[in-house]
N, C-alpha and C positions, 0 to 999 in steps of 0.2 A: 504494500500500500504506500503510495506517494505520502509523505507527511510533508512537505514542506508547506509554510502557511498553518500547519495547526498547531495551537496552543498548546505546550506542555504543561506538564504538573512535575514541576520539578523542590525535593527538597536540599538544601545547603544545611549542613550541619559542622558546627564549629563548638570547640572548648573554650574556656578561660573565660575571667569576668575583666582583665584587662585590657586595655587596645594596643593591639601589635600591628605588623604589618598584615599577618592574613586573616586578621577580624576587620584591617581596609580592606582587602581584597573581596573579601567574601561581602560584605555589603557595595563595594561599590559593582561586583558580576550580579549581587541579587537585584538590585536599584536599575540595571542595566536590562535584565531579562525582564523583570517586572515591565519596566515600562514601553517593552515590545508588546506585551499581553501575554505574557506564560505567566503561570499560576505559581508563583515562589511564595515557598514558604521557612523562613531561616530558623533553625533549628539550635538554640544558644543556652546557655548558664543563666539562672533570672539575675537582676539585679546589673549584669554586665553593659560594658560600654555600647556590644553590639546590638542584646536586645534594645536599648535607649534610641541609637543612633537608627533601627531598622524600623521601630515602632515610628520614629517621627517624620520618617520615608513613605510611608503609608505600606510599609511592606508588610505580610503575614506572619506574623511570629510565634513559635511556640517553645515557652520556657523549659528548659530540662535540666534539672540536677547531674550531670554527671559523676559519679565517685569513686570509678573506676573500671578499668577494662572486663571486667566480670558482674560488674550491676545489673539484674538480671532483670531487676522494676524498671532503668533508662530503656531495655531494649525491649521488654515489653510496651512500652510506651509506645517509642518508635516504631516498631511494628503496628501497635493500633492505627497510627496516623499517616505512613505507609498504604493499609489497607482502607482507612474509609477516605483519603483524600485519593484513592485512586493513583499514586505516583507512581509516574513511568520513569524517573531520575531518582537517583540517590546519590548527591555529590557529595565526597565525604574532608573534613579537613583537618589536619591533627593525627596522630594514630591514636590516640583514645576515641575520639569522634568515628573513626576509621572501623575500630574492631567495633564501638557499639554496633554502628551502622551497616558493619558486612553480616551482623548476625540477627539485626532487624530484618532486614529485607531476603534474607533465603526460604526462597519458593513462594514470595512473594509477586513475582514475576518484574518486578522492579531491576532495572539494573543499575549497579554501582559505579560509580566514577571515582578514583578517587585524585587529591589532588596533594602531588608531592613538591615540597616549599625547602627541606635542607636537602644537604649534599651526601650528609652521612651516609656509611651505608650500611643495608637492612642487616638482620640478623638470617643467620640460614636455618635454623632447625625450621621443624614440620609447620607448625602455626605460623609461624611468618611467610613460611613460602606458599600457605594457605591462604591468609588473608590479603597477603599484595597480589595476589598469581591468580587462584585459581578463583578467588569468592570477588573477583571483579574484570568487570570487562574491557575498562578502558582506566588508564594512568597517565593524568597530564603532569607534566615535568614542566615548572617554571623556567626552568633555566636547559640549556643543552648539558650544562654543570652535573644538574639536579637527573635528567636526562641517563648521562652515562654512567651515572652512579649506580642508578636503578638497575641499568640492563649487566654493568659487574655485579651486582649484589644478586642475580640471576634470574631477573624480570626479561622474557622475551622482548625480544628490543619491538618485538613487531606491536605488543600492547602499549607502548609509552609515545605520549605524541607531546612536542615542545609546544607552551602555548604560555608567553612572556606575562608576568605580572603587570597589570596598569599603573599608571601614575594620573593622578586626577589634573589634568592640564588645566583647567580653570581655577583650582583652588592654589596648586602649585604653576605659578605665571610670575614672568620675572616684573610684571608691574606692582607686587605688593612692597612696602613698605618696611622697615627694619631699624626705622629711626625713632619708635617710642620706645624699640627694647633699648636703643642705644643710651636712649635717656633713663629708663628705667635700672639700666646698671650703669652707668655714670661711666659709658666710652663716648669718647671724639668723634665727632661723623667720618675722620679720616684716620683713625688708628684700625687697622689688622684685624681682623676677626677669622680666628679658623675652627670651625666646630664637627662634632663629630656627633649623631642622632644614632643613638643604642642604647637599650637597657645596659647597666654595669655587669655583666655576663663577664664571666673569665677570658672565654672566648673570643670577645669582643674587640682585645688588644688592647685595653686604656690606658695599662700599666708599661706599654709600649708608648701609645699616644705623649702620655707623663715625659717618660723620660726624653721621647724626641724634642717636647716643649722644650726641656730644660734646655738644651742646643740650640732652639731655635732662637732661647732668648737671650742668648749671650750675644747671639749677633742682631736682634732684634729685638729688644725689649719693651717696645711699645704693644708687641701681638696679644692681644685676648684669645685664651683658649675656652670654648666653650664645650660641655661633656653632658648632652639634653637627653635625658633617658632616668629611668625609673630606677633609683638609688639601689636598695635591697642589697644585699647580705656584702659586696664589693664594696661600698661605699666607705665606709671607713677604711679598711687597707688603702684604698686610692688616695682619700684625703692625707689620710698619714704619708702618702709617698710623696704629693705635692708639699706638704713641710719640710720631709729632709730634704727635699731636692732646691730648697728656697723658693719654689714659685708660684705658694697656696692664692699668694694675692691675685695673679694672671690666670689662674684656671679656674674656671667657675664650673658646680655642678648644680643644672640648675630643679633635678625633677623631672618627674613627669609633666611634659607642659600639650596644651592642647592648638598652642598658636605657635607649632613647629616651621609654617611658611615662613613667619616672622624671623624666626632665627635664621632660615637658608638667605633671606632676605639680606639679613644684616653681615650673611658670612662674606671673606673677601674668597675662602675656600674652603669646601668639606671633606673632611676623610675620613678615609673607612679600615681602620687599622687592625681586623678582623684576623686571627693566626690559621683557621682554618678556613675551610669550604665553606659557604654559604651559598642559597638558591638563587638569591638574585635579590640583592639588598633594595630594600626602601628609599632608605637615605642616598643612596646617588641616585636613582631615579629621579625622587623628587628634587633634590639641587639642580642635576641638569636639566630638569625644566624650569629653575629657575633662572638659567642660563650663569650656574655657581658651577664653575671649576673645580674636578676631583682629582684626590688623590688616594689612590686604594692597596691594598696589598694583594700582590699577584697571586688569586686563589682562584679557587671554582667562583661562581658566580660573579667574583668583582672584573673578572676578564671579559666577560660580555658584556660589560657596561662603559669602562676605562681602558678607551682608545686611546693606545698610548702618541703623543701630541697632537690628536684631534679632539677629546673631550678631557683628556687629563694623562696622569701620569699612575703608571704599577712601581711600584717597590716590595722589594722580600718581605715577608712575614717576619715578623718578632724581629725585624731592625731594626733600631731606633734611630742611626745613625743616620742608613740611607731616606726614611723618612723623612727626618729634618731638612734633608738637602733637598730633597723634593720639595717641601714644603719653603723655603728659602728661596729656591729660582721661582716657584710660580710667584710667590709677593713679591719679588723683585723685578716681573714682567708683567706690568700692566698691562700690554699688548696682543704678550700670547694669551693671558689671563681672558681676556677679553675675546679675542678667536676662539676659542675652544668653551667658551659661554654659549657664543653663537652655534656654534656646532652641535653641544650638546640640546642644544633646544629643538633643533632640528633632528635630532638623534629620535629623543622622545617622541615628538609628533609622528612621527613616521613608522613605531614600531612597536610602542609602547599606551598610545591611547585605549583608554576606556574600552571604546570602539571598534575596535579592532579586538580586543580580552574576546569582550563581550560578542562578536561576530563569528570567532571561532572555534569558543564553546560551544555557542549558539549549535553551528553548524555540527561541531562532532557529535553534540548529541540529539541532533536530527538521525546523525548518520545511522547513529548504535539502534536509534528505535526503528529506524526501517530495517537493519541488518546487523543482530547483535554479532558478527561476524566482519563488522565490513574492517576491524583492524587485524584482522587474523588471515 
């Protein structure tokens, strides 16, 4: 049967009550399908960022407790609402959300999508090779990163299809504005800003970021470092590294903030000083469309984003040194600074809109319901 033109009943279901990158993703694909006329209904933790952010979308929301890969009342749930909303999707996000969901919908006649956001790669015993493999029919991979990881970690490469996270071009646009935070923490409209958007994750590299600072600011002591992400368990080791290193005054941690355009606004440049693989970072996305120059650490995910002298510059993981100097020549080149803004805005528009997420989701899962075979 021809399905194109008919409305799905598709549900997204995600964890966590914080806002990350794939609680934007997942509302801005639901906001997106919604408003072609598919039946979305986002499947979230009550009380969280996304049920707030989806309910005031006018999206269908239904709250769900999750507490663990074995909660037997989440997947009964989900199964009920599965079977009376009639869903011919089950997008799935997170591996918690993932296992509820691939144990909701069997023989349901529902099929599973699910959607893989790190680079890690999966576990091999039997249940894993169960739940990614055989209990779903299609794996998108954000990144080509996130992609190859899959199909080593022993995912038929023929079920994984690449399909790039969006950046909201209108909210991240390099017209907004960056001079009330300026004033809000009492920087110069022409002093240095270079920030870095991550929760304090080990991960993350901060305690790299730290110490590049400290270099940076021997030859630049005007730069404000900014560290915009949700404090938690990191945050004091980091603060304490900023005092012995003398430069708690220049580093600021400011939080989880919700007017993060603001900050890309006010950066002169952002980096992403990440030690390992990730999917396909937020944070440069959204600075290069705010036409904000990067600098990232040459890993899975930041390579498909930082074209090295067209949108930014790669440096080694857990360098501090080659960081700095990276981060050095771009403020001391307003010019290339400024090329490689232009560039990255153009990068975005072209590969990374909404619009495009949203058009070829859309379409692979037309595919799967006319042919749950058509990726095999």
């Amino acid at each position: 049967m021809d399905t194109m033109g008919k409305t799905l009943r598709i549900l997204q279901i995600n964890s966590g009550i914080g806002w990350s990158g794939s609680h934007h993703q997942v509302y801005l694909l639901s906001r997106g399908l919604a408003e072609r006329g598919h039946e979305v209904t986002v499947v979230c933790e009550p009380g969280g960022h996304l049920m707030e952010k989806a309910r005031a979308a006018g999206l269908m929301v239904a709250p769900l407790r999750m507490r663990g890969q074995w909660d037997l009342q989440a997947v009964w749930r989900l199964r009920r609402w599965i079977k009376e909303r009639r869903i011919e999707i089950v997008n799935t996000h997170k591996p918690l959300p993932h296992t509820l969901g691939v144990l909701a919908a069997g023989w349901t006649g529902a099929i599973v999508v699910a959607t893989r956001r790190v680079s890690f790669p999966l576990r091999r015993h039997l249940f894993f090779r169960w739940k990614w493999d055989k209990a779903v029919t299609g794996l998108i991979a954000v990144s080509k990163g996130v992609a190859d990881s899959l199909i080593a970690s022993g995912i038929p490469e023929k079920k994984v299809v690449t399909i790039y996270s969006a950046v909201d071009l209108d909210r991240f646009h390099p017209d907004v504005s960056g001079e009330a935070l300026r004033r809000e923490f009492g920087i110069s409209s022409n002093a240095p800003v270079v920030g870095q958007v991550a929760d304090l994750r080990p991960y993350k590299g901060y305690g790299v970021l730290i110490e590049a600072a400290a270099l940076v600011l021997k030859e630049m002591p005007d730069v404000h470092f900014f560290c915009i992400g949700h404090k938690g368990t990191e945050y004091e080791k980091l603060y304490q590294q900023t005092h012995r290193l003398g430069i708690a005054q220049q580093v600021i941690f400011t939080g989880f903030r919700q007017d993060v355009e603001a900050f890309y606004a006010m950066m002169t440049l952002c980096v992403n000083s990440t030690t390992i693989g990730e999917g396909l970072p937020g944070s440069l996305r959204e600075a290069l469309a705010m036409q904000v120059p990067v600098v990232g650490t040459d890993v899975s995910g930041n390579r498909e984003l930082v074209i090295p002298d067209r949108t930014g510059v790669l440096v080694p993981p857990r360098d501090p040194r080659s960081l700095a100097e990276a981060i050095l020549d771009l403020l001391r080149d307003p010019a290339r600074r400024r090329t490689m803004g232009l560039e990255g805005r153009r990068f975005m528009e072209a590969e990374f809109s909404v619009r495009t997420m949203v058009n070829r989701t859309e379409s692979l899962y037309r595919n799967l319901i006319k042919d749950p075979r058509f990726l095999l």
